[in-house]
C-alpha positions in Angstrom: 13.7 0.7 -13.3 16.9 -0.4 -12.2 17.4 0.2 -8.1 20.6 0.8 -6.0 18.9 -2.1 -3.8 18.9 -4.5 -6.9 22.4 -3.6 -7.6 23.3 -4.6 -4.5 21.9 -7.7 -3.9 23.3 -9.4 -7.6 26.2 -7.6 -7.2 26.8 -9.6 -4.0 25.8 -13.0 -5.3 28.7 -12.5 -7.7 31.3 -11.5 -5.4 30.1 -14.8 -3.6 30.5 -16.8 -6.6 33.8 -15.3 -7.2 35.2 -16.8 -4.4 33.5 -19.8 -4.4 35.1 -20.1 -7.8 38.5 -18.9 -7.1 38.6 -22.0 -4.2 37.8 -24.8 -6.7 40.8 -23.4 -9.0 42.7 -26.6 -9.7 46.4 -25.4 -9.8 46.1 -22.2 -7.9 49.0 -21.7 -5.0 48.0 -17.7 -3.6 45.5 -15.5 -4.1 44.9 -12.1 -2.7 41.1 -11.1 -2.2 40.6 -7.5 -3.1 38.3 -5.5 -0.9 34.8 -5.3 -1.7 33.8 -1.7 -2.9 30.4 -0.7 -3.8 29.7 3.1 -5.0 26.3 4.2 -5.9 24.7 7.7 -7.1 21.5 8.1 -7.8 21.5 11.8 -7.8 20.1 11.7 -4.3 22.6 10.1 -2.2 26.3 7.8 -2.6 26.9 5.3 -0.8 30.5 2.9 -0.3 31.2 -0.5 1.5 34.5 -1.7 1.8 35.7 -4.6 3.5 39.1 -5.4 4.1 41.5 -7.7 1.8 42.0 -11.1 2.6 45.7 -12.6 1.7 45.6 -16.7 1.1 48.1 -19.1 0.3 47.1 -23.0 0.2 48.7 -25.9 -1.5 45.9 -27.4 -3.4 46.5 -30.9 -2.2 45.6 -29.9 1.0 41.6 -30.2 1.2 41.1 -29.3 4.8 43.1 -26.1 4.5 41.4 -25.1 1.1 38.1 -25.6 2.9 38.9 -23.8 6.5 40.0 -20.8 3.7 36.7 -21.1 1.8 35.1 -20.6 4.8 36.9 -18.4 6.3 36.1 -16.0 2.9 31.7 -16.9 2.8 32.4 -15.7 6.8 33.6 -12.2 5.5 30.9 -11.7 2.9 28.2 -12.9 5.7 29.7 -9.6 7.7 29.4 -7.6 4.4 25.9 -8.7 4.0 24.7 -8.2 7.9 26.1 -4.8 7.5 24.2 -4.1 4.3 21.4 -5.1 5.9 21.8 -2.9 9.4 22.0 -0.3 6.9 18.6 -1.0 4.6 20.5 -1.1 1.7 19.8 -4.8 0.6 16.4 -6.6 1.4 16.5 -10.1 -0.7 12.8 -10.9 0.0 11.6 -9.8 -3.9 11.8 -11.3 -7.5 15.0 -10.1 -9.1 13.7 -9.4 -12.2 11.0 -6.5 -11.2 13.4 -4.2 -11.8 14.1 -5.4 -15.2 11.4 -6.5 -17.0 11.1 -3.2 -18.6 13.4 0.3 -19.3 11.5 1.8 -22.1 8.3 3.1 -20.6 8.1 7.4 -20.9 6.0 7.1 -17.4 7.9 6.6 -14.1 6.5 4.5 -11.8 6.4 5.1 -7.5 4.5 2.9 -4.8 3.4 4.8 -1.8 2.3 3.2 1.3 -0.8 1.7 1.6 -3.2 3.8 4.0 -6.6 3.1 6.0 -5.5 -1.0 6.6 -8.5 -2.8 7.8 -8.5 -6.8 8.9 -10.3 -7.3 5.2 -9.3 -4.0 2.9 -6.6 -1.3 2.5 -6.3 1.5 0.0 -3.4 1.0 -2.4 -1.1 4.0 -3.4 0.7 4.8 -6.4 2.3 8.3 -7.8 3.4 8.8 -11.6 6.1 10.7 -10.9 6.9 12.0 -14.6 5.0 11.7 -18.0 7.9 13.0 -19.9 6.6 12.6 -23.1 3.7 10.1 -22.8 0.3 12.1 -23.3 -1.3 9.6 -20.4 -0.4 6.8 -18.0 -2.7 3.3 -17.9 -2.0 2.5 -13.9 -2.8 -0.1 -11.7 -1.6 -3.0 -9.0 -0.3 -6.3 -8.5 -0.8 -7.4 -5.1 -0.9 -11.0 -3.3 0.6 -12.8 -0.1 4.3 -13.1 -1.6 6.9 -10.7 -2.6 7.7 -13.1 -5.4 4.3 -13.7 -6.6 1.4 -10.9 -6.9 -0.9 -12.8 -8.7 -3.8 -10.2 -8.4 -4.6 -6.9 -9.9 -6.9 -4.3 -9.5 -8.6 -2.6 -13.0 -6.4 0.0 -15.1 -7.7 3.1 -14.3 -6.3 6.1 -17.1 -4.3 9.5 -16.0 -3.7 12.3 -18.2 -0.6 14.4 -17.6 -2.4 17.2 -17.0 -4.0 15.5 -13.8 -3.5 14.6 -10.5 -0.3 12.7 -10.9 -1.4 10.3 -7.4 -3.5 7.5 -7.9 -5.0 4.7 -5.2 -7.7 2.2 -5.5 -8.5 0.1 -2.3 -8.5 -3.8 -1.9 -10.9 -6.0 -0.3 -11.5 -9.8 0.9 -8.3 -9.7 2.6 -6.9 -12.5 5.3 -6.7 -10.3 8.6 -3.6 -10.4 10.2 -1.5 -10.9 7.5 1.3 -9.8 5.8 0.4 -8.7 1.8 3.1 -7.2 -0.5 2.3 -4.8 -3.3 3.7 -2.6 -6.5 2.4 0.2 -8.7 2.3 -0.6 -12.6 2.1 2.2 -15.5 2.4 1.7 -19.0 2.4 4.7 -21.3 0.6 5.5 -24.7 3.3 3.2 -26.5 2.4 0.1 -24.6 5.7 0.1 -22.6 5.3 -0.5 -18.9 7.2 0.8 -15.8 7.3 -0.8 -12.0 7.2 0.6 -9.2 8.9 -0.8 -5.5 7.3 -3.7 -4.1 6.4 -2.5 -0.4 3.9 -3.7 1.9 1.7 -4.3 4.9 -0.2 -6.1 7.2 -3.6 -6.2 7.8 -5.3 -5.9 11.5 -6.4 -8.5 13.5 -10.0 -9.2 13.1 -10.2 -9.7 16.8 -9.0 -6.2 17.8 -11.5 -3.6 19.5 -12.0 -0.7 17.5 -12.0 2.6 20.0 -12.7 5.1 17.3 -16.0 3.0 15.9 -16.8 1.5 19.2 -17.3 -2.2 19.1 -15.8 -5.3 18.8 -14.9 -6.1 15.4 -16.0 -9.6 15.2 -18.8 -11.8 13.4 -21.1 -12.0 16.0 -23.1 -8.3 15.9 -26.9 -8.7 15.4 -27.2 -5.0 14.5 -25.6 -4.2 11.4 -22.3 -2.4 11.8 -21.4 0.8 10.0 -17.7 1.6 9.4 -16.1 4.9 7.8 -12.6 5.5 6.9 -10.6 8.8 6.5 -11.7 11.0 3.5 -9.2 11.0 0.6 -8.1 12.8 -3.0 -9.1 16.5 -1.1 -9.0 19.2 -2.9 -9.8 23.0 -2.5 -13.9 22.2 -3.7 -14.1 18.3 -3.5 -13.2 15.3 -1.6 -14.3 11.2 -1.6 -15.7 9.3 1.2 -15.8 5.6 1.7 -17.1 3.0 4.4 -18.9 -0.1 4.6 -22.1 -1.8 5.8 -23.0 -5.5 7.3 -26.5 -5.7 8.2 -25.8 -9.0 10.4 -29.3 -10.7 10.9 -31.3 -7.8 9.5 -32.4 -6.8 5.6 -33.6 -4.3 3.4 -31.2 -1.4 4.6 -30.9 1.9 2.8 -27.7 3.6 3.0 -26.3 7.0 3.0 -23.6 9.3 3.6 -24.3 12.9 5.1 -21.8 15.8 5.1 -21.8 19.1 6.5 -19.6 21.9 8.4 -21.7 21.9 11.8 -20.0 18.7 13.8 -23.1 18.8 15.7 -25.8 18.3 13.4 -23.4 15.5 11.8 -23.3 14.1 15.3 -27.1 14.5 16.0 -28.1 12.3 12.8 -28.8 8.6 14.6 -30.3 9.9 17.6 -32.7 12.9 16.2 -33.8 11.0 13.1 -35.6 7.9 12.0 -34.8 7.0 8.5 -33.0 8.4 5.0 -36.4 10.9 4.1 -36.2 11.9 8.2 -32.7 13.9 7.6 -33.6 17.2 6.7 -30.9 19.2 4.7 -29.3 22.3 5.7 -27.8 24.0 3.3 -24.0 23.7 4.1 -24.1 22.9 7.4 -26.2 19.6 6.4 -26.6 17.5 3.3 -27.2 14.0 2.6 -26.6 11.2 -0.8 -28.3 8.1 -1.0 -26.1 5.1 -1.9 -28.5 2.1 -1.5 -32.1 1.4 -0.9 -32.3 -2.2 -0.2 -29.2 -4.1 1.1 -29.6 -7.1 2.6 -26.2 -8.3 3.4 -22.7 -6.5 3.5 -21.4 -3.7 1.1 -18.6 -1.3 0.1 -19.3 2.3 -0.8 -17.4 5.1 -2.3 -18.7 9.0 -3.2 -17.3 12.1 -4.6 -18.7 15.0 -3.3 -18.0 18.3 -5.0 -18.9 21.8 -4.8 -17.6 22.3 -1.1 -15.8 25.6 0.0 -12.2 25.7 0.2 -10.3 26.1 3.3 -13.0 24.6 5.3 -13.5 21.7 8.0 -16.2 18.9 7.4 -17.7 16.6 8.9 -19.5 12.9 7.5 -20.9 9.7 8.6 -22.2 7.0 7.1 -25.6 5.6 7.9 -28.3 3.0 7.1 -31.9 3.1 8.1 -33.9 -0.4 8.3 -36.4 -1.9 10.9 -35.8 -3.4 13.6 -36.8 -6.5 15.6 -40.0 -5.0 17.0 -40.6 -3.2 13.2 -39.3 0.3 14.3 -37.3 2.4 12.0 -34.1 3.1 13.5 -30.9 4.2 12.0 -27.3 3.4 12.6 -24.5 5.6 11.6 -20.7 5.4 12.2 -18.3 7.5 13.7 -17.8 10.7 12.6 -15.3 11.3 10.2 -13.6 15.2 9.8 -11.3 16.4 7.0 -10.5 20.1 6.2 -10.6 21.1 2.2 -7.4 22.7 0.6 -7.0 26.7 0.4 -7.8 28.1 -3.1 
């Protein structure tokens, strides 16, 4: 997928080499430099540069003088490039050939900004944003630390063209504060591949206090700590939840979400129950899923909950249930978490 911003940024290099070239011309006596004019239309948008002509007249056997011209030319096209820049047309920090290593793919390829960044995860976000005659769309993403070299992937996951044309998949064992870049792939049912943009972002700090889950987020808890993040892929009747668990210095932790549409008995859970077989269900106000029985150390976890009325706010939290230091059961939940299901 060829971009105006690739366009830009070779077509550049060549103007530079032009005149580089033009310079080292043996038994040249004048030149004129034509102005620079770039014109671009993507069916969104055109854009033009121009900068102005520069007329030069040397006698080659005057080194100085060709060189004080020379430079005097590389000066012009660093204003050319600044103003490019001012204008987020060109950004030179990717590998030229993403946009070229493939044309043929039926599946168009878009990166979307990543969402819920952690110190350690993020969700990744893609968008096939036509099938045209592919019957499905293998998607997936290259990630890593440099623009110029993603040398991880998450799995392929498969979209029909009768779905959800959005996809995401989140990351984890992430560097905190730092900087990762990112790009959807698709390849459609011929084998051909498409690219998306390489965008990215930067993890938190892992020494930042966290006001919506209220504590430090550091190594040094005892309890285990129970995190939540925003729900995603709602729909009129369904939605996904996903958080995580660290038990610290304690084991054998059983886990599980509960949902409902009364905020209070959500809030309520940790203080007016004991353990997972405590929580009694409530019909929609109140239900609960299980996603562990005995976890010992730390853990990622991800549900789909269906069957949920449209046009309606909810409310989950994540919890685990385990025994304390004086053999108590106690539960610890998370923050609660609220999302409201589309309208039928």
């Amino acid at each position: 997928m060829k971009t105006m911003q690739t366009y830009l940024h070779k077509t550049f290099w060549v103007a530079a080499l032009v005149v580089v070239g033009m310079f080292l011309a043996p038994s040249a006596q004048a030149y004129t430099a034509s102005p620079y004019q770039y014109q671009f239309d993507n069916g969104q948008y055109q854009y033009q540069v121009y900068s102005a002509p520069v007329q030069m007249s040397y006698q080659p056997q005057f080194a100085d003088q060709r060189l004080q011209m020379l430079l005097q030319q590389i000066a012009q096209l660093q204003q050319l490039l600044q103003q490019l820049q001012r204008d987020s047309v060109i950004d030179f920090d990717y590998d030229w050939d993403d946009d070229y290593e493939d044309t043929d793919s039926e599946v168009e390829i878009d990166t979307r900004s990543a969402s819920d960044v952690q110190d350690d995860s993020a969700r990744l976000r893609g968008e096939v944003s036509d099938f045209n005659r592919s019957d499905y769309a293998d998607v997936w993403f290259e990630y890593g630390r440099s623009a110029n070299d993603l040398d991880k992937r998450t799995p392929i996951m498969r979209i029909d063209e009768d779905e959800d044309e959005d996809f995401s998949q989140r990351i984890g064992g992430l560097r905190d504060d730092t900087r990762y870049y990112y790009r959807a792939v698709g390849e459609d049912d011929d084998d051909e591949k498409d690219y998306g943009s390489i965008v990215s972002f930067e993890t938190d700090d892992d020494w930042r206090y966290d006001d919506d889950d209220d504590w430090w987020n550091d190594d040094y808890d005892d309890e285990p700590r129970v995190t939540t993040r925003s729900a995603f892929d709602i729909d009129e009747d369904s939605a996904r939840f996903e958080g995580s668990v660290d038990m610290n210095d304690f084991r054998n932790g059983e886990v599980f979400f509960v949902y409902g549409e009364d905020e209070d008995d959500i809030e309520d859970v940790a203080d007016d129950y004991d353990s997972y077989s405590d929580v009694d269900e409530d019909g929609d106000d109140l239900q609960k899923f299980r996603l562990d029985s005995d976890l010992d150390n730390d853990s990622d976890y991800e549900i789909r909950v269906d069957g949920l009325d449209d046009d309606t706010d909810y409310y989950f939290v994540l919890c685990v249930g385990y025994e304390d230091e004086d053999d108590d059961d106690v539960l610890e939940c998370s923050s609660v978490r609220d999302f409201t299901t589309d309208e039928d």
